[in-house]
Every structure is written in C-alpha cells, then in structure tokens.
C-alpha positions in Angstrom: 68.1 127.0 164.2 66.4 124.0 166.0 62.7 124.7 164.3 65.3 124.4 160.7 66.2 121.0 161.4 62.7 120.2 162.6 64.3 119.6 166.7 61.3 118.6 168.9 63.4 118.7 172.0 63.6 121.9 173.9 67.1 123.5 173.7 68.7 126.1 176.3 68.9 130.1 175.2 72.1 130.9 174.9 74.3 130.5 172.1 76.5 128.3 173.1 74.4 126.2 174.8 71.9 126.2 172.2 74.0 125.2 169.5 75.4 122.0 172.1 71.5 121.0 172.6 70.9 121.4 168.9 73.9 119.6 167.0 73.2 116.9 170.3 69.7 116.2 168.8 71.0 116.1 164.9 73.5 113.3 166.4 70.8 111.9 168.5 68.4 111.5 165.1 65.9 114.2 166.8 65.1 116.1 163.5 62.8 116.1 160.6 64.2 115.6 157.4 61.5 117.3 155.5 62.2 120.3 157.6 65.6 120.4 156.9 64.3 120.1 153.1 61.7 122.7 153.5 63.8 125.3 155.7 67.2 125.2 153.1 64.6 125.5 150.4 63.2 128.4 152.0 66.5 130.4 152.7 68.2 129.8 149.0 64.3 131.2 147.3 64.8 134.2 150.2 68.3 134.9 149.3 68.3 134.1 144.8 64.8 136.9 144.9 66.7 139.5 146.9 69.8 139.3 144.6 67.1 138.7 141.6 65.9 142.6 142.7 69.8 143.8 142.7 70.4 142.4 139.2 67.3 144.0 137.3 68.5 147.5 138.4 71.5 146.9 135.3 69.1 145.7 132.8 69.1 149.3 131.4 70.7 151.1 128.6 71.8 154.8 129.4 69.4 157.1 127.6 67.4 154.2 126.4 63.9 153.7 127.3 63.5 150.2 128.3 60.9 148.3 126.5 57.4 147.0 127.7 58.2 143.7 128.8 61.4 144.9 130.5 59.9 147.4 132.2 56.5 144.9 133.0 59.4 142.0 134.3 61.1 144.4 136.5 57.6 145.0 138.2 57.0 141.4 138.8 60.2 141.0 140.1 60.4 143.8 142.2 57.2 143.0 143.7 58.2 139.1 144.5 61.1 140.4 146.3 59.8 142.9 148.0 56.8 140.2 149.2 59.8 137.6 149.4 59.3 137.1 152.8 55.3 136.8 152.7 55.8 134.5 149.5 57.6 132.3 151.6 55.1 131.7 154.3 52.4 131.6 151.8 54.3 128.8 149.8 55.2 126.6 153.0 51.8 127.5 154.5 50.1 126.0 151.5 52.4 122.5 151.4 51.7 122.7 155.3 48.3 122.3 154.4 48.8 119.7 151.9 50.8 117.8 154.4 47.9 118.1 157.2 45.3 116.9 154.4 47.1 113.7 153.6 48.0 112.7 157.4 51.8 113.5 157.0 51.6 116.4 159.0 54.0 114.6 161.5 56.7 114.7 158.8 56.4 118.8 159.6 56.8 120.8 162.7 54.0 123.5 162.7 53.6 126.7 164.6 51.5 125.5 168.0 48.4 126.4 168.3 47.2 129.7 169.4 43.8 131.5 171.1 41.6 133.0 168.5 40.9 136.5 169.0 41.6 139.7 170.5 43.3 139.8 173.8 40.7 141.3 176.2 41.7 145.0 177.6 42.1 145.3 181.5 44.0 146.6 184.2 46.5 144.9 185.0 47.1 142.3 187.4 49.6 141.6 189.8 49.9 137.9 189.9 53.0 135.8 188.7 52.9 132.0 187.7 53.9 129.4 189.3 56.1 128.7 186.0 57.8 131.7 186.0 58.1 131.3 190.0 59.4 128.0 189.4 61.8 129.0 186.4 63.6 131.6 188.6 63.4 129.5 192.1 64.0 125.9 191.1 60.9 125.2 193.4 58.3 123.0 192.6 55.3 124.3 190.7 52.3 123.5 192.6 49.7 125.4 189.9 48.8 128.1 192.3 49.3 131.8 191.4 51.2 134.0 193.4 49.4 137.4 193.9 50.1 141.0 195.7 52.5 143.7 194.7 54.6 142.9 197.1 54.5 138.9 196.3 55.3 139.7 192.4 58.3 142.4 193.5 60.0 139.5 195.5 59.3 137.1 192.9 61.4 139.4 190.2 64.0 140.2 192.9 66.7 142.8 190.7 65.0 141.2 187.6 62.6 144.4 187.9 65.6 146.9 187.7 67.8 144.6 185.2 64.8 143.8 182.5 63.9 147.1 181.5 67.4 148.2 181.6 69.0 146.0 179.7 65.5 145.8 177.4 66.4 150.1 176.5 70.5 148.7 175.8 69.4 146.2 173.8 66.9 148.2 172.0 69.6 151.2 171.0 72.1 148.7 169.9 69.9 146.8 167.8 68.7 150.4 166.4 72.0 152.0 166.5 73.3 148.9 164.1 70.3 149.4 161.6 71.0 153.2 161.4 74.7 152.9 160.5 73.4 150.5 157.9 70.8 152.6 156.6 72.4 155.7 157.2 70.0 157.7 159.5 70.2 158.5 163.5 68.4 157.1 166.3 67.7 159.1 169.5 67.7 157.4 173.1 65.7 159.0 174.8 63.1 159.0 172.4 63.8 155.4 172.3 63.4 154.9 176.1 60.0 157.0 176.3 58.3 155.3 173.2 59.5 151.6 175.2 58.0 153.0 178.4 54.8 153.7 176.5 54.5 150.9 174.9 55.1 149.2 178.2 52.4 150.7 179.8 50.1 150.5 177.3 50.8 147.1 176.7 50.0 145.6 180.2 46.3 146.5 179.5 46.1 143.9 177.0 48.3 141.1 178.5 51.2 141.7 175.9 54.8 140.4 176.3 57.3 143.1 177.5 58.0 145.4 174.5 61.5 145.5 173.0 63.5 145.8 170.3 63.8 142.5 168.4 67.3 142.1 166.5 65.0 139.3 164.0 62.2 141.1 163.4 63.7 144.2 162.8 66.4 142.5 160.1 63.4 140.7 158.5 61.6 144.3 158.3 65.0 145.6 156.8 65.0 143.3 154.0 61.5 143.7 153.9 62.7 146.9 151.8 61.0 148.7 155.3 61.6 152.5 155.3 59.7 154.6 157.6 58.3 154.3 161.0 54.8 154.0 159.0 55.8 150.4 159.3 54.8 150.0 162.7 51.2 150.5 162.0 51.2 148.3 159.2 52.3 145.7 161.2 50.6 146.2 164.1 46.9 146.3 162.0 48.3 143.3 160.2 49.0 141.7 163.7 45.3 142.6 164.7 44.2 141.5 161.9 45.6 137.9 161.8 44.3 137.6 165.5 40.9 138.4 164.7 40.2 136.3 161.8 43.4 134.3 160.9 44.6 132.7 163.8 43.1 129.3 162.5 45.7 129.3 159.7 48.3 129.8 162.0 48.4 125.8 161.9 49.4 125.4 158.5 52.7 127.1 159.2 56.0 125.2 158.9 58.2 126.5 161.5 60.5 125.6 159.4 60.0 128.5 157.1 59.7 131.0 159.8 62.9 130.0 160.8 64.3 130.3 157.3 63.0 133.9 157.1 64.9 135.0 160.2 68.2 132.6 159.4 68.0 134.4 155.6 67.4 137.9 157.6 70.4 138.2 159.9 72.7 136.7 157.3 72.8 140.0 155.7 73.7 141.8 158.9 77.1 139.7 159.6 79.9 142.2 158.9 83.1 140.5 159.4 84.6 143.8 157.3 84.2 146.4 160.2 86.9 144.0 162.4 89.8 145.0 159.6 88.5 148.3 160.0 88.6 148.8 163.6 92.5 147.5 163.7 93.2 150.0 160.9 90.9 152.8 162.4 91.6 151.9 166.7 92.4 148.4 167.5 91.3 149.4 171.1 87.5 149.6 169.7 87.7 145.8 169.2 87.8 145.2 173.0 84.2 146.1 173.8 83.1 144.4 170.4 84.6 141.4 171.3 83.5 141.7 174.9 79.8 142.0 172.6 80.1 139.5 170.3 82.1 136.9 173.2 79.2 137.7 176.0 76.6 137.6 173.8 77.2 133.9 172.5 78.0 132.5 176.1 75.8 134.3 178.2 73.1 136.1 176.3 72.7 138.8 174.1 71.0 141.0 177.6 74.0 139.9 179.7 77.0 140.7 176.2 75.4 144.2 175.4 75.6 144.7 179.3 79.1 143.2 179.6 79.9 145.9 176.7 79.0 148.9 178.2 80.8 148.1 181.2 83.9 147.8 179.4 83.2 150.8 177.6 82.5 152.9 180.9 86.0 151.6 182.5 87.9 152.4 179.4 86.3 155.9 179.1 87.3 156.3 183.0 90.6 154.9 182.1 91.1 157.4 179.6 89.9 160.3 181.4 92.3 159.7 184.4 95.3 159.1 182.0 95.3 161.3 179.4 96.9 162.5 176.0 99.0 165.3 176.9 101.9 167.5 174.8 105.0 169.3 176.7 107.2 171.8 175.4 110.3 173.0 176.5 110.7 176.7 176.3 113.5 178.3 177.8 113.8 177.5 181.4 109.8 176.7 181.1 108.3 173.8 181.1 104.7 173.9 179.3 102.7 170.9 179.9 99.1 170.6 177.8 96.4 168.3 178.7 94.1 167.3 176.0 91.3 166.6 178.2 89.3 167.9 181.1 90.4 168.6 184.2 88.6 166.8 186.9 88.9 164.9 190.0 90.5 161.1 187.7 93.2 163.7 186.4 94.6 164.5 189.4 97.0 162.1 190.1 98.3 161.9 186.6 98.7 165.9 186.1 100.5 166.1 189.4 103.3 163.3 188.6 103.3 164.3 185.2 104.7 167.9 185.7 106.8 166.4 188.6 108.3 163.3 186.6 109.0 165.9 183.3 110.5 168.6 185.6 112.7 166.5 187.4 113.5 164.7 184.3 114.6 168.1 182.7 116.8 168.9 185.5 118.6 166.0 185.5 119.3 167.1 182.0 121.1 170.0 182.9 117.6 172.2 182.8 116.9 174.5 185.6 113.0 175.2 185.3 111.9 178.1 187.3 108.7 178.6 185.4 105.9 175.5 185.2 102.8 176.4 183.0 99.6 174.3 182.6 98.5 175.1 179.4 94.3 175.1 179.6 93.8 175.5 175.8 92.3 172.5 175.2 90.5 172.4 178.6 87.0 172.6 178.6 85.8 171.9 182.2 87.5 171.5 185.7 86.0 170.7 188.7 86.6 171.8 192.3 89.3 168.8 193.4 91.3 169.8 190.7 91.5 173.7 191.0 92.3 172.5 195.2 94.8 170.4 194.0 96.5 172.8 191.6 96.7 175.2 194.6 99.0 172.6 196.3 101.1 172.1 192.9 101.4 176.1 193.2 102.2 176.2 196.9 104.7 173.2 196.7 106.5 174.5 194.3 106.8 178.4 195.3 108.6 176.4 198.0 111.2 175.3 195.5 111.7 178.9 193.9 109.5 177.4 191.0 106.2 179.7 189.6 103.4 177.9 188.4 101.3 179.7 186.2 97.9 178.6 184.5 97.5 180.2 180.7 95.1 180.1 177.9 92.3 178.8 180.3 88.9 179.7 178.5 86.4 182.3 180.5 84.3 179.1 182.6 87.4 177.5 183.4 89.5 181.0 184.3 85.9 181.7 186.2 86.7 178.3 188.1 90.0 178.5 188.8 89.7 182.3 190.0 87.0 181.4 192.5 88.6 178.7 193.9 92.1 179.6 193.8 94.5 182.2 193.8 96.5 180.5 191.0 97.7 183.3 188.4 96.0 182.8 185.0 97.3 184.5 182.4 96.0 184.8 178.7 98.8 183.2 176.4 101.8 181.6 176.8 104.0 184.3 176.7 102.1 186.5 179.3 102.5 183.5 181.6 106.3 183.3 181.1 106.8 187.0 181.4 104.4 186.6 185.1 106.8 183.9 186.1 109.8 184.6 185.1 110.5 188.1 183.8 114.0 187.2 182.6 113.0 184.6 179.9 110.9 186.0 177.4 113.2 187.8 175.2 115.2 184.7 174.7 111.8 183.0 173.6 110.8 182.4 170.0 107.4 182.4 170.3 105.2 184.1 167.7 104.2 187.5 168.4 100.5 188.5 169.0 98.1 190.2 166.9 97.6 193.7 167.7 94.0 193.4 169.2 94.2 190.5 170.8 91.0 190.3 172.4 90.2 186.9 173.9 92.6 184.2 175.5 91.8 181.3 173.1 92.4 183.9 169.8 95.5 184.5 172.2 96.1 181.2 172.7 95.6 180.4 168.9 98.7 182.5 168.0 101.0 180.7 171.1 100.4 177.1 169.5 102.9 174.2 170.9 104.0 171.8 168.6 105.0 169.6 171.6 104.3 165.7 170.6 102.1 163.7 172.4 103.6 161.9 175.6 
C-alpha cells in the first residue's frame, strides 16, 4: 500500500502497524501524488480488462457462427487480459522512462536498483549479518559478520525451528485457499518435500528462503495460470530478466507493481464464506477469526500459527467431550458414543453412564443392565479398555452388568486382550448376557437369519436415541 501512495518512509510489517505508519505519512504529506495517480490508474485498467474478458464470453448467438471481427476482437481482448498484468508494467515502465528522460523522475518512486547478473552457484556459507544480528538483538551493528555453525544457530535462536514451520503452514493455507477456488487438491506432504528441495537447492545460489507467496500466487491466478508448467515459465523468465534485463528494472514505478498485487488480492476477499459458516457451523468462525484477527495484528506467520492452535484445542475439546445417543430399553440403559474411545474420553464416558443411570433411577428406573454400544467406535486405546474394566467391576458391585456390544473385530480384538469385559454382537445378545429376564419384553427388531458379522448385526439393532 505505501509504494501506491508513493510513501518514502519505511513502515513496520504488520497490518496494523503498517496501515498506522502509512495513513501517518499521508497526514504527514510523505507521498507522491503522481503515484497515487499512476497506482489508481493502474488498478481500474487491471480490474475494467479482466471484466472486459468476462463480458465477450456473451457476445454470442446460440447456433450462430460469430463473425470475423467478432471472433478477431475477442482475440485481442482475450489476449490484453490475459497479458493485463505485463501490459501494465510495460505501460508504467515506459512513462517511468519518460519521467527519468525529462528529470522528473523524483515525482516517481522506482524499483531500487539491483546487481546485474546471475547469482553465482556455491556452497553455502554459514555467516549471518550484522543487520540481521542487529534486527533480532537490538545491538549495535558494527559491520562485521558473524561466522560458524554454531555462531549462526545462536543467532536464529527458535527462529530455526519456527521459520520453516510456519513457512510449510503458510504455504498449505495459501494453497489450500487457491484450490477451493479453483477446485482441485493440494497434497502436504508433497508440499513440504518440494519446499525442502527448493530450500536446499536454493542456498547454492544465495536465494531468499522459498515459500509460498499469498501475492504472487493471486497475481498468477488472475494471470489465467493453470498448471504447475507455470513454474518454469516463470522461473526462465526470472533468469532471463537477471541476465540481460536487470538494467530496466529502473524504469519501474513501484507504483504499478503495487497496483498489480492490490488489484490481485482484491479478487480473493470473500466476505460470503462468513454467512456461510454461521449457517453451515458457527463454531468454524472461531479459528477464521483467530486467522483473519492474528494475522492483521501480529502477522500472517504468527495468525496462521495462532489458527492451528485453536484448531488443535478444539479438536481435543471435541474428542474428550463427545456427541453421544442413549436409549432407554427396558431396565437397560444403552449409551452410544459417536467417537473413539481413547484416553480424552475417559472421564466423560465414565460420568456420563453414571449421571444418566442415576438420573433414571431417580425416575423410578431400576437399571440392572448398562451397555456401551461400540457401533460407531472405530479405535480405543489401552487407558480406556483399563478404565472400562473399573466401570465393569464397580458396578458388578451394585448388582449392575455392564456389557460392551456391536464393537467391530479391532476394537472387540482390544477390548478382549485387555479385558475381560463381555462383548457381545448386537444389542439384544447383550441384554439377553446381562439380564436374561428382559428381552422378551424388548421391541427390538429381530435379526436376519444369517447374521454373520456384528456391525450387519448391529445395523439391524439401530437406536434412535437423540443426541445428548
């Protein structure tokens, strides 16, 4: 935003602050009218050829051929919006240069200058600044280089455990959002091992750390960008300009760089997807807001990091307090957990059968049959087949069977090893096990003849219990 307004004055990175050090320098009279003129310019050409592309597509007539000059003007205008972007620079670049060649080229701000050339190719080595020592420290730089593996390690501190981390989040979310957009998938790991190749690769030949760039990757997008091919492209194009035009790099508003990416992102703002989340599950809005709230006050690392975290807790939150259905059949309680069992669910499976039992006998029930139904159940783990033999042995102390039913064959597998819990294959085969006398009073659908598995068996013994 600063290089649109033409702000000389360096402003701080994150959003919040950025936009205080940037509206401080329009009051201050920091900016560059011309470009402000040149960037706005920049963004409405940008924005009136994209829609220009979107409008041609209705110039035909079903089962009409179009004519010649139709067909020869949706060429031309398919190619200036596809090229929008390099039209753009090519434009400014060219008043740039008219600018220079009259001596008003302090009415512009222009890209800095850059070394011509090909970065040269060798090993890395490991030496950090005394700017980036400086940056991180607060300390004076004295413009000596610090060097040593060790001396680089403690100049990072967690910075070389955090960087790459949060580089790989940022990277899947900024891929992740493109891919919903564009409707295709995106695969993490390949994602981390193409950035850890890349990163390696890269420090032959002095590049930045390699990332995924929200900016660059909208300006690709409505580049009309639709394979991976694009990568080379760019990258020979890169190459290319480094070789043999880095000396027009100077006649480059930044200005209309800044337009490009300003006119990119636009595209991507969504404010539709917060209606549907509160239709959909108002509880997704916590992490996007936790996102979108971290993001602009601390950074977009620090917000995607913030996110996850979140994300994590209310996953773990979930997990240890889960849906679950009850039915009361006969003197039998049924209690089913739509979720694993593992060592989070303890505590809630425990006081749930407890608080419902006691709850029914308050009611007048007398439950002498408790079943944990196990059809939704894919996976327990060993602290909750130990604590399930307590369940079973405290209540066999109150003239109360427990029973386990419907438990599929690696979770009957688990429990059996572990336990000496009776699992039974339906509903009605654990009832009969714990109490012999209730059954027959039971309407429960009857099983198939050849029932031969205990989720088929399970299938037939469905609860319609609602959801606690």
């Amino acid at each position: 935003v600063k290089h649109l307004f033409g702000v000389s004055r360096s402003v701080r990175r994150p959003f919040v602050s950025n936009v205080k050090d940037t509206f401080g320098a329009l009051f201050a009279g920091d900016i560059k009218y011309w470009d402000v003129i040149l960037g706005f310019s920049c963004i409405a050409i940008v924005l009136i050829l994209k829609r220009m592309k979107k409008e041609s597509s209705k110039w035909d007539t079903p089962g009409e051929i179009p004519p010649t000059h139709v067909r020869i003007s949706r060429k031309v205008i398919w190619l200036l919006s596809t090229g929008r972007n390099a039209l753009v620079v090519l434009v400014s670049a060219l008043i740039g240069a008219i600018f220079i060649s009259q001596n008003y080229d302090h009415k512009l701000s222009f890209v800095k200058p850059m070394r011509e050339g090909l970065p040269p190719g060798e090993f890395p080595t490991f030496a950090s600044s005394c700017e980036t020592v400086s940056i991180r420290t607060s300390l004076p730089c004295n413009n000596q280089n610090r060097t040593g593996l060790e001396t680089v390690l403690s100049d990072f501190d967690v910075g070389i455990v955090t960087v790459p981390l949060i580089g790989l989040l940022e990277t899947v979310a900024i891929a992740q959002a493109f891919a919903r957009q564009n409707n295709y998938r995106v695969n993490p790991n390949q994602e981390l091992f193409a950035l850890g190749v890349a990163n390696v690769a890269s420090s032959f030949v002095s590049s930045y750390p390699v990332t995924g760039s929200f900016s660059r990757t909208a300006v690709n997008a409505q580049s009309g960008v639709r394979t991976p091919a694009a990568g080379l492209v760019t990258g020979s194009v890169v190459l290319l300009a480094l070789g043999v035009l880095t000396p027009a790099f100077k006649y480059i508003p930044q200005a209309a760089l800044g337009a490009i990416i300003i006119s990119a992102v636009l595209t991507m703002v969504d404010v539709r997807i917060l209606l549907r989340l509160w239709k959909v599950k108002a509880m997704d809005l916590l992490p996007l807001m936790v996102a979108f709230l971290g993001t602009l006050f601390l950074g977009i690392e620090y917000g995607v990091a913030l996110a996850v975290a979140v994300n994590i807790i209310y996953l773990l939150l979930l997990q240890a307090r889960p849906h679950s259905s009850w039915q009361l059949l006969g003197n039998a309680l049924v209690l089913r957990p739509h979720t694993g069992l593992d060592f989070p669910t303890v505590t809630f499976v425990r006081e749930r059968i407890e608080e419902l039992r006691l709850k029914l006998t308050a009611d007048g029930h007398a439950i002498s049959v408790v079943i944990l139904d196990c059809s939704s159940v894919m996976d327990i783990d060993f602290s909750m087949v130990l604590a399930l033999q307590d369940m079973y042995n405290d209540l066999r102390r109150g003239k109360i069977a427990f029973v386990c039913a419907c438990a599929s064959p690696p979770v009957q597998s688990v429990l059996e090893a572990g336990s000496k819990l009776p699992v039974c294959q339906s509903v009605r085969e654990a009832i009969t096990s714990g109490h012999s006398g209730i059954s027959d009073s039971m309407n429960v659908r009857p099983h198939a003849a050849n029932e031969a598995t205990p989720l088929l068996a399970c299938s037939l013994d469905t609860l319609a219990g609602s959801i606690q």
